[in-house]
N, CA, C and O atoms as a printed pandas DataFrame, in Angstrom:
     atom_number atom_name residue_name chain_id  residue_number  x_coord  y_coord  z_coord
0              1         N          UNK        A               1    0.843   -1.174    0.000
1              2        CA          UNK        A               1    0.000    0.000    0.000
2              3         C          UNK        A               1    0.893    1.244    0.000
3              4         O          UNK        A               1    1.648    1.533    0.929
4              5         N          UNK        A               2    0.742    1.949   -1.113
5              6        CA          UNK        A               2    2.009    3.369   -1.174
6              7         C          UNK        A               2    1.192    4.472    0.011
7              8         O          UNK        A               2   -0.024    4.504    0.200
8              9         N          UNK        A               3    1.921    5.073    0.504
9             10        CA          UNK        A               3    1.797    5.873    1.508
10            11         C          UNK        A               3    3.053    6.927    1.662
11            12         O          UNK        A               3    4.191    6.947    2.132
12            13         N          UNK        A               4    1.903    8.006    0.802
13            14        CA          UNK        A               4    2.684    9.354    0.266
14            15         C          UNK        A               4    2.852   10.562    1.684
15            16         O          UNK        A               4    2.004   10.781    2.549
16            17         N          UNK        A               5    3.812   11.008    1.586
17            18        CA          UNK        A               5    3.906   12.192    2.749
18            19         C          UNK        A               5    4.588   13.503    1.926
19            20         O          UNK        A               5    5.665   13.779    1.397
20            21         N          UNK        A               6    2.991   14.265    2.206
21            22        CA          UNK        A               6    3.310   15.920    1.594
22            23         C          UNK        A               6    3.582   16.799    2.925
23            24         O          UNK        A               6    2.782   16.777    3.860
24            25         N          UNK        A               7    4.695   17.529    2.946
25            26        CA          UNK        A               7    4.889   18.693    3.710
26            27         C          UNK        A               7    4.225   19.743    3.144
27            28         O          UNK        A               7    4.496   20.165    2.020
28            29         N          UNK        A               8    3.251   20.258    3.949
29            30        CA          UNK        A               8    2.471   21.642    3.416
30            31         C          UNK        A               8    2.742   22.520    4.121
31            32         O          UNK        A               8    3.206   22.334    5.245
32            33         N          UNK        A               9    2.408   24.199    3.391
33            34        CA          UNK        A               9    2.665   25.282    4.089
34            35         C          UNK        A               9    1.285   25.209    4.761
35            36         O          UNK        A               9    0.282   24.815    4.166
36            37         N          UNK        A              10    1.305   25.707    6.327
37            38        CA          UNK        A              10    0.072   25.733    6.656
38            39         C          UNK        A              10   -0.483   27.041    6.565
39            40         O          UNK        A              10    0.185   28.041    6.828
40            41         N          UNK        A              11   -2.351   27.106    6.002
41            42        CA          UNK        A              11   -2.877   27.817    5.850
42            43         C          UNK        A              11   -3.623   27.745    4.272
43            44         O          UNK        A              11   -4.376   28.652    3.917
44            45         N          UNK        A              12   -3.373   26.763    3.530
45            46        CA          UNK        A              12   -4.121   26.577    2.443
46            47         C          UNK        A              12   -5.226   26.241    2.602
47            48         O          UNK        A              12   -5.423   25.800    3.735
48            49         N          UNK        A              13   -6.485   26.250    1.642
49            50        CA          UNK        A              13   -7.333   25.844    1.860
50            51         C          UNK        A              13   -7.317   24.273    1.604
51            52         O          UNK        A              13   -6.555   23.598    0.911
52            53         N          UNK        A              14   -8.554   23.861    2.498
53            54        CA          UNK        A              14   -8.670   22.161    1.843
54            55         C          UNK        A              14   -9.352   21.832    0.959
55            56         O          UNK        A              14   -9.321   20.676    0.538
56            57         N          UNK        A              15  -10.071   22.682    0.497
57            58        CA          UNK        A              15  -10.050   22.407   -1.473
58            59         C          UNK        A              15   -9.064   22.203   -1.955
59            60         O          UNK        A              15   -8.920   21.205   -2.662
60            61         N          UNK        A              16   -7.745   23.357   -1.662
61            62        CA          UNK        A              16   -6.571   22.577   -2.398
62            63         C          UNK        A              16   -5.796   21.468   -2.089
63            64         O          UNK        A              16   -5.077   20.926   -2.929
64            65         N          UNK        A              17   -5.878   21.153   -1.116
65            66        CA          UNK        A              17   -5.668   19.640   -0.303
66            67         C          UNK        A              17   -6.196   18.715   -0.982
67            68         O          UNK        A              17   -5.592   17.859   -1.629
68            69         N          UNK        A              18   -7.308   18.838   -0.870
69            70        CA          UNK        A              18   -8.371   17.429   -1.661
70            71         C          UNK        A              18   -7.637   17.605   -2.995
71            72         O          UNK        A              18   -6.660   16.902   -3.253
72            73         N          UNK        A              19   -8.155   18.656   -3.957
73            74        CA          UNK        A              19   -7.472   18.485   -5.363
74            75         C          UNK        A              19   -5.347   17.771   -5.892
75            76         O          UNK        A              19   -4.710   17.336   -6.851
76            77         N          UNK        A              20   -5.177   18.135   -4.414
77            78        CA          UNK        A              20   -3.849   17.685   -4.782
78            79         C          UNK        A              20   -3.656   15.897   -3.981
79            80         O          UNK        A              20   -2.852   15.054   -4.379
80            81         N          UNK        A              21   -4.407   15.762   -3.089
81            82        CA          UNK        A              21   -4.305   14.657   -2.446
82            83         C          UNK        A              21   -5.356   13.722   -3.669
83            84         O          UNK        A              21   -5.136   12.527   -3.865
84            85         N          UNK        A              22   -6.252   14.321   -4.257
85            86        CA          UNK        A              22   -6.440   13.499   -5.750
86            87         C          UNK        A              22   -5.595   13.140   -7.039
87            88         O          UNK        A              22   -5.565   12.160   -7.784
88            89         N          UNK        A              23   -4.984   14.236   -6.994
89            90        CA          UNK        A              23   -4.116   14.439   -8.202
90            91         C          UNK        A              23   -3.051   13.366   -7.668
91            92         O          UNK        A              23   -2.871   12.354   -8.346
92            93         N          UNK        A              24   -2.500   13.510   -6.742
93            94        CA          UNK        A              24   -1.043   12.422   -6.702
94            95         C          UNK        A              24   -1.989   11.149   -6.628
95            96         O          UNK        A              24   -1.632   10.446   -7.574
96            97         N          UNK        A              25   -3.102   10.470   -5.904
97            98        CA          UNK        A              25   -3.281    9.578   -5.651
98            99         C          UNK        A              25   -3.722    8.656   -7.250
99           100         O          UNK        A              25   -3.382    7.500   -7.500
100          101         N          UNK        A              26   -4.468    9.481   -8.062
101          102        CA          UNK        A              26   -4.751    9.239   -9.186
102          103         C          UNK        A              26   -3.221    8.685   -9.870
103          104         O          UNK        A              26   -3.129    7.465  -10.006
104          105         N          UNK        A              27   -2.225    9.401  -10.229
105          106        CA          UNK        A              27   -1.133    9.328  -10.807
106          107         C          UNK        A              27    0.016    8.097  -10.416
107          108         O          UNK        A              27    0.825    7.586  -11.190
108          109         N          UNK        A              28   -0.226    7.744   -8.692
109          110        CA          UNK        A              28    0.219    6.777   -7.780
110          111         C          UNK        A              28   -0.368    5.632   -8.692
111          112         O          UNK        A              28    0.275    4.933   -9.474
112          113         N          UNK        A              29   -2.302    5.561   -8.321
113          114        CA          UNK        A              29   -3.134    4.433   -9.167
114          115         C          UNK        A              29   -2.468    4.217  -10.537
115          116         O          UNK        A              29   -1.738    3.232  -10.651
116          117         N          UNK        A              30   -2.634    4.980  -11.518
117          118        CA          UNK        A              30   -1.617    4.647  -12.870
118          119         C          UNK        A              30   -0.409    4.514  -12.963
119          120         O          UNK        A              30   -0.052    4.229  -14.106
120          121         N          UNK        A              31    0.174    4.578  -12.426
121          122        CA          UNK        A              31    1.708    4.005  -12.448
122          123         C          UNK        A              31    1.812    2.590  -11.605
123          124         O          UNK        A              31    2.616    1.715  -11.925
124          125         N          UNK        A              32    0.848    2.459  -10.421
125          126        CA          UNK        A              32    1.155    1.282  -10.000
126          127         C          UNK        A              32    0.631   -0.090  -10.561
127          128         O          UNK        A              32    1.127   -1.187  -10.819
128          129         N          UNK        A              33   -1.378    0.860  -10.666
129          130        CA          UNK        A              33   -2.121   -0.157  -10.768
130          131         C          UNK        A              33   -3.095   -0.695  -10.012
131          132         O          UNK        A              33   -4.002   -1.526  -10.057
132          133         N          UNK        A              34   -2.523    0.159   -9.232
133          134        CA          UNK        A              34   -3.250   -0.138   -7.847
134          135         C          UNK        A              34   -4.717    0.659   -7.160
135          136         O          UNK        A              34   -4.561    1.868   -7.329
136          137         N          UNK        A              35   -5.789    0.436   -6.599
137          138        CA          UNK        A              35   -7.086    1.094   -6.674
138          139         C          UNK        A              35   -6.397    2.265   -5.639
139          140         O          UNK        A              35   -5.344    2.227   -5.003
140          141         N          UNK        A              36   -7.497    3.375   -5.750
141          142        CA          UNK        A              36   -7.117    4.523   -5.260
142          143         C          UNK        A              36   -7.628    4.110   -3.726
143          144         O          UNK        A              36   -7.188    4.798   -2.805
144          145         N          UNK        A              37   -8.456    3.111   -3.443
145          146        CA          UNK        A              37   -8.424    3.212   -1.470
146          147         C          UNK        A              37   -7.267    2.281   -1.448
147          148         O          UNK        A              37   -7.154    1.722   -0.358
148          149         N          UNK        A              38   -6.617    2.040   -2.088
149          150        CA          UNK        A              38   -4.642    1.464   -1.779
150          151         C          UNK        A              38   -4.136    2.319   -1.233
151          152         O          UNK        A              38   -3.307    2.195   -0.331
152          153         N          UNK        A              39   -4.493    3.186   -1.625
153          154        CA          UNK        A              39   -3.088    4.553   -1.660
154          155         C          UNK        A              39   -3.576    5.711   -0.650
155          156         O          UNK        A              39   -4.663    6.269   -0.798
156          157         N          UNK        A              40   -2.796    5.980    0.253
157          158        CA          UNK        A              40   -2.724    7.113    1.171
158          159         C          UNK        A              40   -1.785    7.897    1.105
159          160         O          UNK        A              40   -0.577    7.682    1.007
160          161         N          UNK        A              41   -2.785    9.523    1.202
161          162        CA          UNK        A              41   -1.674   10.561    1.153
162          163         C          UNK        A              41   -2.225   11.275    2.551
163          164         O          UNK        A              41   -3.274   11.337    3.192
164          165         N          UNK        A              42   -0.590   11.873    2.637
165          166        CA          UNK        A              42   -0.829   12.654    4.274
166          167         C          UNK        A              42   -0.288   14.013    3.957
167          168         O          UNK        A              42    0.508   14.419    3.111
168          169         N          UNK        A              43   -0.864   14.491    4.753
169          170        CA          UNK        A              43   -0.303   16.413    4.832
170          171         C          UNK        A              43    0.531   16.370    6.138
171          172         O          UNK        A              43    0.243   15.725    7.146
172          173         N          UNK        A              44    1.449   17.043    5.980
173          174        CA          UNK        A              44    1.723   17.101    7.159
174          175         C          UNK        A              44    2.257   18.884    7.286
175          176         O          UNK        A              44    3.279   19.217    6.685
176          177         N          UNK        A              45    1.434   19.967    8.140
177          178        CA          UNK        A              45    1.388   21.567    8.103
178          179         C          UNK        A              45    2.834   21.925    8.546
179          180         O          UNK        A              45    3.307   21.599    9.635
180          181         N          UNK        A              46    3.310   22.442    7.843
181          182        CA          UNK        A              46    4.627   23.284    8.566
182          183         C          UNK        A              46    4.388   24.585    8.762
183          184         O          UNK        A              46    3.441   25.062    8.137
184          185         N          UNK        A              47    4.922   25.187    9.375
185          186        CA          UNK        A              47    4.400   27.120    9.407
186          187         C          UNK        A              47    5.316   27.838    8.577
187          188         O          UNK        A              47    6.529   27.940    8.763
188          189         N          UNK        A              48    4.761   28.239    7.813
189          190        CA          UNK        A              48    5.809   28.964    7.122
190          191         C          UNK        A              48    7.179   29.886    7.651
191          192         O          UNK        A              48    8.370   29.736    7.376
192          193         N          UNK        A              49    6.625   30.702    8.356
193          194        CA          UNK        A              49    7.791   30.968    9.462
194          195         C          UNK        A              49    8.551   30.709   10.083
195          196         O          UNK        A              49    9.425   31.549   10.297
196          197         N          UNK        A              50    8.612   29.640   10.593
197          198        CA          UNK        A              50    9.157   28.951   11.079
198          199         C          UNK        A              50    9.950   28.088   10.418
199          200         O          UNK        A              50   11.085   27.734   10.738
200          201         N          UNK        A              51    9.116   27.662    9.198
201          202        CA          UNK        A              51   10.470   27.035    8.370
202          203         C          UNK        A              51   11.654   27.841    7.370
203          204         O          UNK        A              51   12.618   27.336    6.794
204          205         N          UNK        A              52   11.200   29.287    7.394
205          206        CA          UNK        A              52   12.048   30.016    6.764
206          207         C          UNK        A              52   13.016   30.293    7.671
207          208         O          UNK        A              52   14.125   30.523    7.188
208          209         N          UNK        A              53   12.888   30.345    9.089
209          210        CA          UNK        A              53   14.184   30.912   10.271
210          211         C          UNK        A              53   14.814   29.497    9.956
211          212         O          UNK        A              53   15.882   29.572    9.347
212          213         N          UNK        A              54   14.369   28.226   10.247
213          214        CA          UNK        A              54   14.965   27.036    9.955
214          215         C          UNK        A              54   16.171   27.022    8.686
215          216         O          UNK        A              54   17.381   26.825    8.798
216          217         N          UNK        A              55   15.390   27.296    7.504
217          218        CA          UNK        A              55   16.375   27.204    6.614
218          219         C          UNK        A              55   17.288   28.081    6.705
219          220         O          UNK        A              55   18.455   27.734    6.518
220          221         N          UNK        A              56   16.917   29.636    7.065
221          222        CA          UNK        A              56   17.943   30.025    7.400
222          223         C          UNK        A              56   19.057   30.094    8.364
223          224         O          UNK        A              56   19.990   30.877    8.189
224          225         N          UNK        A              57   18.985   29.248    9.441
225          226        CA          UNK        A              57   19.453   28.681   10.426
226          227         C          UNK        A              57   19.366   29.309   11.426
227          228         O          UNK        A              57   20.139   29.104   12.362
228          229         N          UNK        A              58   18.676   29.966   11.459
229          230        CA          UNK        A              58   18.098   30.620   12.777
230          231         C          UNK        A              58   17.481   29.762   14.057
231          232         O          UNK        A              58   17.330   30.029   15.249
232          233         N          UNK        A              59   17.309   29.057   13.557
233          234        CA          UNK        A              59   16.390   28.072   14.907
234          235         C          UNK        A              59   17.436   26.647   14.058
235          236         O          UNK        A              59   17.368   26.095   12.960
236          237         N          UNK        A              60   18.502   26.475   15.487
237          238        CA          UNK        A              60   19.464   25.190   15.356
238          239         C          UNK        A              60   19.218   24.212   16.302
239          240         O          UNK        A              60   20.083   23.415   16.665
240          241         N          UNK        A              61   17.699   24.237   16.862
241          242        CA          UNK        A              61   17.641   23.319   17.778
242          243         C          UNK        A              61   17.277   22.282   17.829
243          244         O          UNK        A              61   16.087   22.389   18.125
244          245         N          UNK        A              62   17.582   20.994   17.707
245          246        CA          UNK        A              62   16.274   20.058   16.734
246          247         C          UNK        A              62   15.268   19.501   17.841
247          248         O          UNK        A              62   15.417   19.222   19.030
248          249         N          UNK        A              63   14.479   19.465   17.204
249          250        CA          UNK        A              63   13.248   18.928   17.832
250          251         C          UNK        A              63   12.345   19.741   18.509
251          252         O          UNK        A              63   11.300   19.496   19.112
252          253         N          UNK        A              64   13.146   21.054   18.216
253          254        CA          UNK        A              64   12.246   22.263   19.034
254          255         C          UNK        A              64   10.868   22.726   18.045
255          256         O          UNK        A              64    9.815   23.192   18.480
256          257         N          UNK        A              65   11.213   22.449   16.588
257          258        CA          UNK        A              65    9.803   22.723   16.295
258          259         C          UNK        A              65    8.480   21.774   16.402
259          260         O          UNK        A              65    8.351   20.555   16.511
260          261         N          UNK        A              66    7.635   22.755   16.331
261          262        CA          UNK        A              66    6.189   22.043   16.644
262          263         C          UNK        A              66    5.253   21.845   15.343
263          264         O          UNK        A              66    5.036   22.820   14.624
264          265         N          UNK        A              67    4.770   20.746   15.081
265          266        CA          UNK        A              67    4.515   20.677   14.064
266          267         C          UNK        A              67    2.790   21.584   14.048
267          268         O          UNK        A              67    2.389   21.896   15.169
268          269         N          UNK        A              68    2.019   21.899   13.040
269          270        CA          UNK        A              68    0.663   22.529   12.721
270          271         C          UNK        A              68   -0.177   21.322   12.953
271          272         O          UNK        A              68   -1.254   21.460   13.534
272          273         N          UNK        A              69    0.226   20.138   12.546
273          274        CA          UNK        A              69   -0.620   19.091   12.605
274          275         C          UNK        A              69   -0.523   17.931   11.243
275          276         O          UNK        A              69    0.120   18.079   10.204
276          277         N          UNK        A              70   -1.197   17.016   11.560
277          278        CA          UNK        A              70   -1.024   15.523   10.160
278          279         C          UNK        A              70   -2.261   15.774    9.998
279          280         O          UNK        A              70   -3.044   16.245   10.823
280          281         N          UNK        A              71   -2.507   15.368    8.612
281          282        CA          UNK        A              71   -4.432   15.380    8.308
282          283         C          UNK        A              71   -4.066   14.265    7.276
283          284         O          UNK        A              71   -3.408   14.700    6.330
284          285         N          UNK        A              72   -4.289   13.173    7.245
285          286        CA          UNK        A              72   -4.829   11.823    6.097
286          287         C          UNK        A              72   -5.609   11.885    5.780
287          288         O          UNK        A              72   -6.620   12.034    6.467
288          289         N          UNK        A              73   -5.560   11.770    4.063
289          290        CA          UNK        A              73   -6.668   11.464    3.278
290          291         C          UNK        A              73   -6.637   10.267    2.430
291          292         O          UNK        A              73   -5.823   10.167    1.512
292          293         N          UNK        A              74   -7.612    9.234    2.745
293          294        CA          UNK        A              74   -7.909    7.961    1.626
294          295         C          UNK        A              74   -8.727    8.105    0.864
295          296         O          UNK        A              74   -9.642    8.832    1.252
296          297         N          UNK        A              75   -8.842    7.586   -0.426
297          298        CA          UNK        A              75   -9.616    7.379   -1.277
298          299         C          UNK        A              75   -9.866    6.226   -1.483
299          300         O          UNK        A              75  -10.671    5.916   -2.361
Protein backbone atom coordinates (compact mmCIF):
# COMPACT_ATOMS: atom_id res chain seq x y z
CA UNK A 1 0.00 0.00 0.00
CA UNK A 2 2.01 3.37 -1.17
CA UNK A 3 1.80 5.87 1.51
CA UNK A 4 2.68 9.35 0.27
CA UNK A 5 3.91 12.19 2.75
CA UNK A 6 3.31 15.92 1.59
CA UNK A 7 4.89 18.69 3.71
CA UNK A 8 2.47 21.64 3.42
CA UNK A 9 2.66 25.28 4.09
CA UNK A 10 0.07 25.73 6.66
CA UNK A 11 -2.88 27.82 5.85
CA UNK A 12 -4.12 26.58 2.44
CA UNK A 13 -7.33 25.84 1.86
CA UNK A 14 -8.67 22.16 1.84
CA UNK A 15 -10.05 22.41 -1.47
CA UNK A 16 -6.57 22.58 -2.40
CA UNK A 17 -5.67 19.64 -0.30
CA UNK A 18 -8.37 17.43 -1.66
CA UNK A 19 -7.47 18.48 -5.36
CA UNK A 20 -3.85 17.68 -4.78
CA UNK A 21 -4.30 14.66 -2.45
CA UNK A 22 -6.44 13.50 -5.75
CA UNK A 23 -4.12 14.44 -8.20
CA UNK A 24 -1.04 12.42 -6.70
CA UNK A 25 -3.28 9.58 -5.65
CA UNK A 26 -4.75 9.24 -9.19
CA UNK A 27 -1.13 9.33 -10.81
CA UNK A 28 0.22 6.78 -7.78
CA UNK A 29 -3.13 4.43 -9.17
CA UNK A 30 -1.62 4.65 -12.87
CA UNK A 31 1.71 4.01 -12.45
CA UNK A 32 1.16 1.28 -10.00
CA UNK A 33 -2.12 -0.16 -10.77
CA UNK A 34 -3.25 -0.14 -7.85
CA UNK A 35 -7.09 1.09 -6.67
CA UNK A 36 -7.12 4.52 -5.26
CA UNK A 37 -8.42 3.21 -1.47
CA UNK A 38 -4.64 1.46 -1.78
CA UNK A 39 -3.09 4.55 -1.66
CA UNK A 40 -2.72 7.11 1.17
CA UNK A 41 -1.67 10.56 1.15
CA UNK A 42 -0.83 12.65 4.27
CA UNK A 43 -0.30 16.41 4.83
CA UNK A 44 1.72 17.10 7.16
CA UNK A 45 1.39 21.57 8.10
CA UNK A 46 4.63 23.28 8.57
CA UNK A 47 4.40 27.12 9.41
CA UNK A 48 5.81 28.96 7.12
CA UNK A 49 7.79 30.97 9.46
CA UNK A 50 9.16 28.95 11.08
CA UNK A 51 10.47 27.03 8.37
CA UNK A 52 12.05 30.02 6.76
CA UNK A 53 14.18 30.91 10.27
CA UNK A 54 14.96 27.04 9.96
CA UNK A 55 16.37 27.20 6.61
CA UNK A 56 17.94 30.02 7.40
CA UNK A 57 19.45 28.68 10.43
CA UNK A 58 18.10 30.62 12.78
CA UNK A 59 16.39 28.07 14.91
CA UNK A 60 19.46 25.19 15.36
CA UNK A 61 17.64 23.32 17.78
CA UNK A 62 16.27 20.06 16.73
CA UNK A 63 13.25 18.93 17.83
CA UNK A 64 12.25 22.26 19.03
CA UNK A 65 9.80 22.72 16.29
CA UNK A 66 6.19 22.04 16.64
CA UNK A 67 4.51 20.68 14.06
CA UNK A 68 0.66 22.53 12.72
CA UNK A 69 -0.62 19.09 12.60
CA UNK A 70 -1.02 15.52 10.16
CA UNK A 71 -4.43 15.38 8.31
CA UNK A 72 -4.83 11.82 6.10
CA UNK A 73 -6.67 11.46 3.28
CA UNK A 74 -7.91 7.96 1.63
CA UNK A 75 -9.62 7.38 -1.28
Amino acid sequence: MPYVHIDWVAGQSPEKRDDVAKRVSTAVSEVTGLGLGDIWVVFKEIDAERNRQHRRGLCRARGSRRDAGVRQYRH
